[in-house]
C-alpha positions in Angstrom: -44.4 -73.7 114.7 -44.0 -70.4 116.2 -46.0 -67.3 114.0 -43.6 -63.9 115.4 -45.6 -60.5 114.8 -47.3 -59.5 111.4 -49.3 -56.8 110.6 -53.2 -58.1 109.9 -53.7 -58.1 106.3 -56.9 -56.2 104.9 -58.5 -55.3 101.5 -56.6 -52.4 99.6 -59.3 -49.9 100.7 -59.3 -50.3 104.6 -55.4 -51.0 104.4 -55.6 -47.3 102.5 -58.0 -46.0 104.8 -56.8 -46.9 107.9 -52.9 -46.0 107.5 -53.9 -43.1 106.0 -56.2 -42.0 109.3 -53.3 -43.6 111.9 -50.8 -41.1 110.7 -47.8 -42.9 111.9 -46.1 -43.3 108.6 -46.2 -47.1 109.1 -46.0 -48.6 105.6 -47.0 -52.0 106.2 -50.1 -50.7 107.0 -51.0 -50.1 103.2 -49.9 -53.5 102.3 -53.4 -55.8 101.0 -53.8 -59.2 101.7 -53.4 -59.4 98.0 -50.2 -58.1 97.7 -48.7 -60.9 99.4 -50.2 -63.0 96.3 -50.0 -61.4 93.2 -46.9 -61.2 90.9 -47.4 -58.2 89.8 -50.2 -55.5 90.1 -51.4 -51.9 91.5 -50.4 -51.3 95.1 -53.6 -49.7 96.6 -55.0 -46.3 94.9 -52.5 -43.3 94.5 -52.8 -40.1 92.0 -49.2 -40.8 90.9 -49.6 -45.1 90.2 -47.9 -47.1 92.3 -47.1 -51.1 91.6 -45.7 -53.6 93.7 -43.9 -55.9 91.7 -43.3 -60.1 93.3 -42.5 -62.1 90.5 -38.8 -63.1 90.9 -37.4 -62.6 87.3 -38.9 -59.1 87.2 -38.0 -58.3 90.6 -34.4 -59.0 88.2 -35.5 -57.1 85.8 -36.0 -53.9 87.4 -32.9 -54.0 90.3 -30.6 -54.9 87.2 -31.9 -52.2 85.2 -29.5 -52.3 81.9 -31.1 -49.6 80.4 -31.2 -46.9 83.2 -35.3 -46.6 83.7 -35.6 -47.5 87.0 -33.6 -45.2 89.3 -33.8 -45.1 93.1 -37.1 -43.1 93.6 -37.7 -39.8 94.2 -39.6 -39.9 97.1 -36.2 -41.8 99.2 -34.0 -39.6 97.3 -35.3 -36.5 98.6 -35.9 -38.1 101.8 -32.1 -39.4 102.8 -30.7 -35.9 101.0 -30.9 -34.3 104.0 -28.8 -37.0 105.9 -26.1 -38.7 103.5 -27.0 -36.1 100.4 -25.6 -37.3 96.8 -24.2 -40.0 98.2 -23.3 -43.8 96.7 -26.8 -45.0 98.4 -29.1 -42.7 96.5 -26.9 -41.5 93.2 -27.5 -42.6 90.0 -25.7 -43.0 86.8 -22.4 -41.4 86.2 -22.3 -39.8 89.5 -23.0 -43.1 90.9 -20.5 -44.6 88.9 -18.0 -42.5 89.6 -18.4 -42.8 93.3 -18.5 -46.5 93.4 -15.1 -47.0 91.9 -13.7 -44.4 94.4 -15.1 -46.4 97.1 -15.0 -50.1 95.8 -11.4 -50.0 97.2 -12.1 -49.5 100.7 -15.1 -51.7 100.6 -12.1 -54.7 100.1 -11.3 -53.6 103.7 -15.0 -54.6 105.0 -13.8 -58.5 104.3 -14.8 -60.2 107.0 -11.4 -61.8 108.3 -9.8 -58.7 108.7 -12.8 -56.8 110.4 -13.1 -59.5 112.6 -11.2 -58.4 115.6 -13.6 -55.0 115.8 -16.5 -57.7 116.0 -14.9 -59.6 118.6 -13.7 -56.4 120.7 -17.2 -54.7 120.3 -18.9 -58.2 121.8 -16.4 -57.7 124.8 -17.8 -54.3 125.5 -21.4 -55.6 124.9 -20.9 -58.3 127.4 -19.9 -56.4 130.2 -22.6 -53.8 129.8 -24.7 -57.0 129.7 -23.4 -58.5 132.9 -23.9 -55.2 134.7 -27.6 -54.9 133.5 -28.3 -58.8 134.9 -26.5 -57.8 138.7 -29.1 -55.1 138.6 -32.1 -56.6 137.0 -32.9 -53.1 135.5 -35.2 -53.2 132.2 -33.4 -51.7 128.9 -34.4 -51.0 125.7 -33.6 -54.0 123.4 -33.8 -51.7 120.2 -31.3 -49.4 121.5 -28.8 -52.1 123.0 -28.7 -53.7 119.0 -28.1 -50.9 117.7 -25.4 -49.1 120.4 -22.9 -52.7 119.7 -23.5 -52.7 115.9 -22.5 -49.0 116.1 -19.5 -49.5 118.1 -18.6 -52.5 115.8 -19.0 -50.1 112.8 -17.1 -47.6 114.2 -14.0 -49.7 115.5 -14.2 -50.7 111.3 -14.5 -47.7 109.8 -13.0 -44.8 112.5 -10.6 -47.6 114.5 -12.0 -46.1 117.5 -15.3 -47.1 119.7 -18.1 -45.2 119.5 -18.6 -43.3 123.2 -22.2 -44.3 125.1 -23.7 -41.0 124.5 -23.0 -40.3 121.1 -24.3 -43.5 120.4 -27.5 -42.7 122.3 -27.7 -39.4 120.8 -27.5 -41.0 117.1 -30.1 -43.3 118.0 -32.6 -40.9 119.4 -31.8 -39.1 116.4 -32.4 -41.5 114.1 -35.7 -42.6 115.2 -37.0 -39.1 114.7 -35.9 -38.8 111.1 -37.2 -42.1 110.2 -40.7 -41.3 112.0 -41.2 -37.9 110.4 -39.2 -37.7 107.2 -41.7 -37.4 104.7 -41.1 -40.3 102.7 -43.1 -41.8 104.7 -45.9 -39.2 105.1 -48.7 -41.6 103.6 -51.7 -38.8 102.3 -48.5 -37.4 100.3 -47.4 -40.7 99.3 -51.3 -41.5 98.0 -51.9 -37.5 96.3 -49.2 -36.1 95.5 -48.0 -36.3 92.1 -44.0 -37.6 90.6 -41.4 -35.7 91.6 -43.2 -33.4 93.8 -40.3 -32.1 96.0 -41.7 -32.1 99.9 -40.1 -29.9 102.1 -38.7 -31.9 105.3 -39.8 -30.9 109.2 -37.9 -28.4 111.2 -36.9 -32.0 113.5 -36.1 -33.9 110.8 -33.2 -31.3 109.5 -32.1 -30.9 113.3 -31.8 -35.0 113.4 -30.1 -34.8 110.1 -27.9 -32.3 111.5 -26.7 -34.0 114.7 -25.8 -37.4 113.1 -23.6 -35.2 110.8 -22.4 -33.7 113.2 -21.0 -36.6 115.0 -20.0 -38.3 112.2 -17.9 -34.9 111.1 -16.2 -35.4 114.4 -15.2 -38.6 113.4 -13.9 -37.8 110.4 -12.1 -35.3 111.8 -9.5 -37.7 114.2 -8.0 -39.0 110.7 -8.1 -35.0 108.7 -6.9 -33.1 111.8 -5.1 -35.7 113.6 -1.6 -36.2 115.3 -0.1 -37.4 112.4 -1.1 -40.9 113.0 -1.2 -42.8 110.0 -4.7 -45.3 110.1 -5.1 -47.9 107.9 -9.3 -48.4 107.9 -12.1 -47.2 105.6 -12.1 -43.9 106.5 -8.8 -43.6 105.3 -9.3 -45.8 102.2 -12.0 -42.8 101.2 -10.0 -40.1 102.5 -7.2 -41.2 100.1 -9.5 -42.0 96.7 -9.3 -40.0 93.6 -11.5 -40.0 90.8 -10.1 -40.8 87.0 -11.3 -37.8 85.5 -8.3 -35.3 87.6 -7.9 -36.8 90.2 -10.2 -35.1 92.9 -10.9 -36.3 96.0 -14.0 -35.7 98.2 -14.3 -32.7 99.6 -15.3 -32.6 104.0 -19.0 -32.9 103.0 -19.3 -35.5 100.8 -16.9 -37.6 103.1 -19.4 -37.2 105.6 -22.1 -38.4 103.2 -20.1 -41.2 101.8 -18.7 -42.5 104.9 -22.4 -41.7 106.9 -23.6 -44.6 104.2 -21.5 -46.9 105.1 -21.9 -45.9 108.9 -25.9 -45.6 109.0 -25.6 -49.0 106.6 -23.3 -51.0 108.5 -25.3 -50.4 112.1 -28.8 -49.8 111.6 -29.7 -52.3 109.3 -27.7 -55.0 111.4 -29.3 -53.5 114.8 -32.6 -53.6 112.9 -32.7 -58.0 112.1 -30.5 -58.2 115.6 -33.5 -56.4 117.5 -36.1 -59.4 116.1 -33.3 -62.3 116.2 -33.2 -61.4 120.0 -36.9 -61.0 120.3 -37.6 -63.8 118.9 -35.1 -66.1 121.0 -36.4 -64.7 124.3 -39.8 -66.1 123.5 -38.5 -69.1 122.2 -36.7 -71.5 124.6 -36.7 -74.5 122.8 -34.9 -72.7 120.0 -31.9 -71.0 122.4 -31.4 -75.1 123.6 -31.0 -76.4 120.0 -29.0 -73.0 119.3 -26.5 -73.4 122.3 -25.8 -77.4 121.5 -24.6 -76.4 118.4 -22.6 -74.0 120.1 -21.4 -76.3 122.5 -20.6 -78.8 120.0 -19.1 -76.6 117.7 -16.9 -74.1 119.9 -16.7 -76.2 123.2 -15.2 -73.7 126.6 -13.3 -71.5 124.5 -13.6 -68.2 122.8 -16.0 -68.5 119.4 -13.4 -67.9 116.3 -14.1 -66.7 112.6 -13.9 -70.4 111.7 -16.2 -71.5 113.9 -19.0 -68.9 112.7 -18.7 -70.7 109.8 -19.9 -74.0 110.9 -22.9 -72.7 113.3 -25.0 -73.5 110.7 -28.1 -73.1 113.0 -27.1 -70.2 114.0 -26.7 -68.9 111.1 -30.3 -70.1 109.7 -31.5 -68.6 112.7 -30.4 -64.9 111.6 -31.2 -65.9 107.8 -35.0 -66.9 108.6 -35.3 -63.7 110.4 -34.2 -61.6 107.6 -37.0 -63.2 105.8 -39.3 -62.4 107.8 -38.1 -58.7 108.9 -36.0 -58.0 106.1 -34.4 -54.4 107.5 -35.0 -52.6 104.3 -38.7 -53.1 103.6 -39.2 -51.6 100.7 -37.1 -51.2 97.5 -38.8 -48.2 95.8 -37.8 -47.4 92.1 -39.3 -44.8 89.7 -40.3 -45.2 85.9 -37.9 -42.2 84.0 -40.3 -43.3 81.1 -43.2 -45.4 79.6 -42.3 -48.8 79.5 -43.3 -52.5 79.9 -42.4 -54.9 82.9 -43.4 -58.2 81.5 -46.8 -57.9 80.1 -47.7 -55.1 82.7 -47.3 -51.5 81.3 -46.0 -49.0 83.2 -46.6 -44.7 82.7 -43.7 -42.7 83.5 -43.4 -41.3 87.3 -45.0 -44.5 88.5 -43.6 -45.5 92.0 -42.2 -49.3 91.2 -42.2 -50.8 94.7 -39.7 -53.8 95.5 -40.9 -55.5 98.8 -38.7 -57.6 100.2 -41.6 -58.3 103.3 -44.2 -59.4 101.0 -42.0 -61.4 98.7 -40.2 -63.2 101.3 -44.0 -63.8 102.7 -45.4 -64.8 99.3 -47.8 -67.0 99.3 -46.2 -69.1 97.0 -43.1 -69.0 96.7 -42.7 -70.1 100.7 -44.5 -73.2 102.7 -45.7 -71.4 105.8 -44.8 -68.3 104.9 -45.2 -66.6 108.2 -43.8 -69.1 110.5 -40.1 -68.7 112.0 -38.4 -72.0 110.2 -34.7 -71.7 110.3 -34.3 -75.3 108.8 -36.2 -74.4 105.4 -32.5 -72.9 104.6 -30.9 -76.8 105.4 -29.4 -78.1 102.3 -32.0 -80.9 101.9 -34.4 -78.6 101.8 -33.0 -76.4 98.9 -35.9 -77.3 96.6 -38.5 -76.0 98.6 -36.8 -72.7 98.0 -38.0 -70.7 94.5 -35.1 -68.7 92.7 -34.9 -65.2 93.3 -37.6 -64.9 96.2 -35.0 -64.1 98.8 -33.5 -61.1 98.4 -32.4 -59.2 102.4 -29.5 -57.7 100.8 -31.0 -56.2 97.4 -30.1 -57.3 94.2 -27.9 -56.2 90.9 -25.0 -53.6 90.9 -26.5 -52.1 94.1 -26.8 -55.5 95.7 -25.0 -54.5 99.8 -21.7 -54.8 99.7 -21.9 -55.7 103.7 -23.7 -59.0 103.3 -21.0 -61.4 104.1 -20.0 -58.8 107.0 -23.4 -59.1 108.6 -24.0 -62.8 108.4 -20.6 -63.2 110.5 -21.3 -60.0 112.5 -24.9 -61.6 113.4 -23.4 -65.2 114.1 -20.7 -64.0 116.1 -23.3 -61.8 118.3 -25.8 -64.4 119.0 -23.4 -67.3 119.4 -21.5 -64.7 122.0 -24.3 -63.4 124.2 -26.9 -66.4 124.0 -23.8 -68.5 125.2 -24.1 -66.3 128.2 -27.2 -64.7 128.9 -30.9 -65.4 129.1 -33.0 -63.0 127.4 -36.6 -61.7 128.9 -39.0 -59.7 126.9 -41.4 -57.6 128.5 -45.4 -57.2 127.6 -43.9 -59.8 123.7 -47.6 -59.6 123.3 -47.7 -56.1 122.3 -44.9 -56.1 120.1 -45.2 -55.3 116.6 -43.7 -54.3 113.4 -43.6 -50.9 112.0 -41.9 -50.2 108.5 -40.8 -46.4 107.5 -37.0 -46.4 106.4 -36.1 -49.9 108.2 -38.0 -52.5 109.8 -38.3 -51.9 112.9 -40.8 -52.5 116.2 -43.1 -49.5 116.6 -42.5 -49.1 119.8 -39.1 -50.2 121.7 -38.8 -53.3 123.4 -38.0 -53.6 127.0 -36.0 -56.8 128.0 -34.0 -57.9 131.0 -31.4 -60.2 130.8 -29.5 -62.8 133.9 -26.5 -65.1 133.5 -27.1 -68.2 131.8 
């Protein structure tokens, strides 16, 4: 059994010590070898109390929230402001409320038979940039390759247009600068500063921020100042919704924040698990054969259709293991508004209440081998190993992503397509590790080449 990347687990104090003295925001790094077996309990040492929480039916307890206590925190709130502002992603309440219904109807358009076409016509792209890259040989960066085609995919959805090489570059580059230095992720103020302490962001972070808006706003812009051509995607679903309460609409600015969640959502999360899938195949041959019998079996010489996506059940377990193990939202922070209990464990108001998907998809005990890469623990005879509730890559409750189904198809699709066709080579795998500020992601970028099959 293979054992991909994981961060060494160490007692709370180094684990504090140390990330706090690396400085490079990587929040794995305060994770103890105890938080990957205790239900519930105190995550390190901070002046404003910070508990990670692993027990399944409170992990339920806090992402259903009924009673309105646990709101998105503060710390990713004032973080993501800068990029997507009020937006559906970090809004609570009525103003969450309000915004979901507007949206819920354009969401309908994110089914997956309908956006199915933009996955296969972003693939074509993909594979032509791919056969170019093995004439030449030339090394490229794996990270950014995952996330250019989920991009273009997204945009073909949302826009019905493809997103142009550079922009995508340039949103990349940008992106990886706002999730290194936003200052969520600035650990000394993460361990002193008290609730609700509003940081100011960096200089580079607000020019990042501004960029992706930016392009997006120029997105937007085909369907508001367009030739009169009438579009029939998301964009224009959102353009088009009104609120019950007059009948307002969103103005230019929070269309850019509402459709920037769905954009930055609907790529980067996807390019996140697509950039370990791939990883993780290049190193493992034996796994590509089993994975391209099925294939064979399944799809035979033509071109791979929705209903065959369905039945690569291999496949599919493939990309579902490796969500367990690098689920692309790490962390699932939540805030206590008040005093309160969770279970037996009390809680003070402005403690940070950290979901993890990485440690409880890791948990000790809730998975056999918990840091092996096992796509056949999700096979239906081996349901029972499987405890309620301890898998959880798409969130949970009213928030629970709206994009699952779309990226379990999306993901099938893109490694049946290209694994079909290509070989996969990782430069220096024995470097690589795993680095967790906004997403999961490597902490440096891979290199790969790729040849014909």
């Amino acid at each position: 059994m293979y054992c991909p990347p994981r961060p060494k687990a160490r007692s709370a104090l180094v684990a504090l010590v140390r990330a706090a003295l690396q400085g490079d925001g990587n929040l794995l790094g305060l994770l103890p070898a105890e938080a990957y077996r205790m239900k519930i309990g105190p995550l390190g040492y901070s002046r404003r109390s910070t508990i990670i929480v692993n027990q399944p039916d409170l992990v339920r307890h806090v992402l259903l929230d009924p009673q309105g206590i646990f709101p998105k925190s503060d710390l990713m709130v004032n973080a993501l402001e800068p990029l997507i502002g009020d937006s559906i992603f970090v809004s609570s309440g009525a103003t969450w409320k309000r915004q979901r219904a507007m949206i819920d109807p354009a969401l309908s358009m994110m089914r997956v038979n309908r956006a199915f076409p933009a996955m296969q016509a972003g693939v074509d792209a993909c594979e032509a940039t791919l056969e170019e890259a093995a004439g030449t040989g030339a090394p490229f960066s794996l990270d950014l390759a995952m996330s250019h085609l989920t991009a273009d995919i997204i945009c073909r959805t949302v826009f019905s247009t493809t997103l142009q090489t550079q922009v995508a570059h340039d949103v990349f580059d940008a992106f990886t600068v706002f999730e290194r230095s936003v200052a969520q992720v600035e650990i000394r103020r993460l361990i002193m500063d008290p609730a609700w302490t509003r940081v100011p962001q960096q200089p580079g972070v607000l020019e990042a921020c501004r960029l992706i808006r930016h392009q997006l706003g120029e997105l937007l812009d085909t369907h508001l100042l367009g030739d009169g051509r009438s579009f029939d995607d998301i964009a224009a679903a959102v353009i088009a919704a009104r609120d019950d309460l007059g009948g307002r609409a969103f103005t230019r600015e929070e269309l850019i924040d509402q459709l920037g969640v769905l954009f930055l959502a609907g790529h980067e999360t996807s390019a996140s698990v697509l950039t370990w899938v791939f990883f993780i195949l290049a190193t493992q041959p034996q796994v590509v054969a089993r994975m391209r019998a099925e294939i064979d079996a399944v799809v035979g010489d033509g071109p791979v259709e929705f209903e065959h996506t369905k039945r690569l059940v291999f496949v599919r377990n493939v990309f579902r293991e490796t969500l367990r193990l690098y689920p692309p939202i790490t962390f699932l922070p939540r805030i206590a508004n008040e005093r309160t209990m969770i279970g037996d464990y009390p809680v003070k108001r402005g403690a940070l209440v950290m979901i993890a998907p990485w440690t409880l998809h890791r948990h000790q005990e809730y998975w056999r081998n918990p840091d092996q890469f096992d796509p056949d623990r999700f096979l239906p005879e081996r349901e029972a190993e499987l405890t309620p509730g301890a898998y959880i890559p798409f969130g949970l409750g009213p928030r629970i992503c709206a994009g699952a189904a779309f990226a379990t198809i999306e993901a099938t699709l893109l490694i049946a397509r290209l694994f079909r066709r290509f070989d996969f080579k990782v430069r220096d795998a024995e470097k690589v590790r795993p680095a967790a500020r906004l997403t999961t992601r490597p902490a440096e970028q891979i290199l790969c080449t790729v040849a014909r099959r």
